[in-house]
C-alpha positions in Angstrom: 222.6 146.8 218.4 225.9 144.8 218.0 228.0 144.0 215.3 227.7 141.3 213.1 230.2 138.6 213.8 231.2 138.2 210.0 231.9 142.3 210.8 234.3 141.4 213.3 235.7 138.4 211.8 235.9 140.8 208.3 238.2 143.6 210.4 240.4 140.8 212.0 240.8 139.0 208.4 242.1 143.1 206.9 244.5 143.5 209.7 245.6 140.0 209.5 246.2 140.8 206.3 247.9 143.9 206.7 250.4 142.1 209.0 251.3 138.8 207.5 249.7 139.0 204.0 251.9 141.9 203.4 248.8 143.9 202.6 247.6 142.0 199.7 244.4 139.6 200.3 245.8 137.2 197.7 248.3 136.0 200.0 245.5 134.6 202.9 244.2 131.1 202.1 242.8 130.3 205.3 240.6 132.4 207.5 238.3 130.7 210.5 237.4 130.9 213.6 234.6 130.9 216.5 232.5 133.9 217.1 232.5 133.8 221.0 230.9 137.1 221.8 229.5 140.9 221.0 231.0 143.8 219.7 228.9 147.2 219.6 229.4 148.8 216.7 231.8 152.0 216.9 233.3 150.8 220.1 237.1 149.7 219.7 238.0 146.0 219.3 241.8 144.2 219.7 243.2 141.8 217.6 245.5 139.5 219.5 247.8 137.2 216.8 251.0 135.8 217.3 252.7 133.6 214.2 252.7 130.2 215.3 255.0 128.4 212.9 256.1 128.5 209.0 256.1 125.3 207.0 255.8 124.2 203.5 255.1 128.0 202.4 252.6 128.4 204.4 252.9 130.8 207.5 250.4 129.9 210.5 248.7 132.9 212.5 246.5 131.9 215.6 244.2 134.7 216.9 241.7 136.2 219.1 239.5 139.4 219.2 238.8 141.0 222.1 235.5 144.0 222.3 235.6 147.0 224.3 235.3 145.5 227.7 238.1 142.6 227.1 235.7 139.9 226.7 236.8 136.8 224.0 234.4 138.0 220.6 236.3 135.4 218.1 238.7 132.4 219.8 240.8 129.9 218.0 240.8 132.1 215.2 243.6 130.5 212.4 245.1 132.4 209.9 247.2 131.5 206.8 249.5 132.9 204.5 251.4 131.8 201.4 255.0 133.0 201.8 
């Protein structure tokens, strides 16, 4: 059994969120990235993001999740965020 990768790419979207979007969806307009591998469902997963630039009020997130074992389950994620 493993999680969905729109799952994952769901809970990496609401912490996004939480982080950048100042906790309100309506300030994402861009979500993507490549589901790379599995995630078992109850098992803990890490969001890696770092912001990487802020232009034309728009603020640029890159990211990556990583499952339980440390293995790559979304790469070249982007995120962006009205400001």
């Amino acid at each position: 059994i493993i999680l969905q990768g729109t799952c994952t790419w769901a809970l990496a979207g609401e912490r996004l969120i939480d982080r950048y979007g100042r906790g309100d969806p309506a300030w994402l307009k861009r979500l993507g990235g490549r589901f790379h591998g599995m995630v078992v469902p109850g098992q803990p997963i890490r969001l890696r993001a770092r912001q990487m630039g802020r232009a034309d009020g728009v603020v640029s997130v890159a990211f990556a999740v990583e499952n339980a074992e440390g293995e790559l389950a979304i790469t070249s994620g982007v995120a962006e965020f009205a400001v």
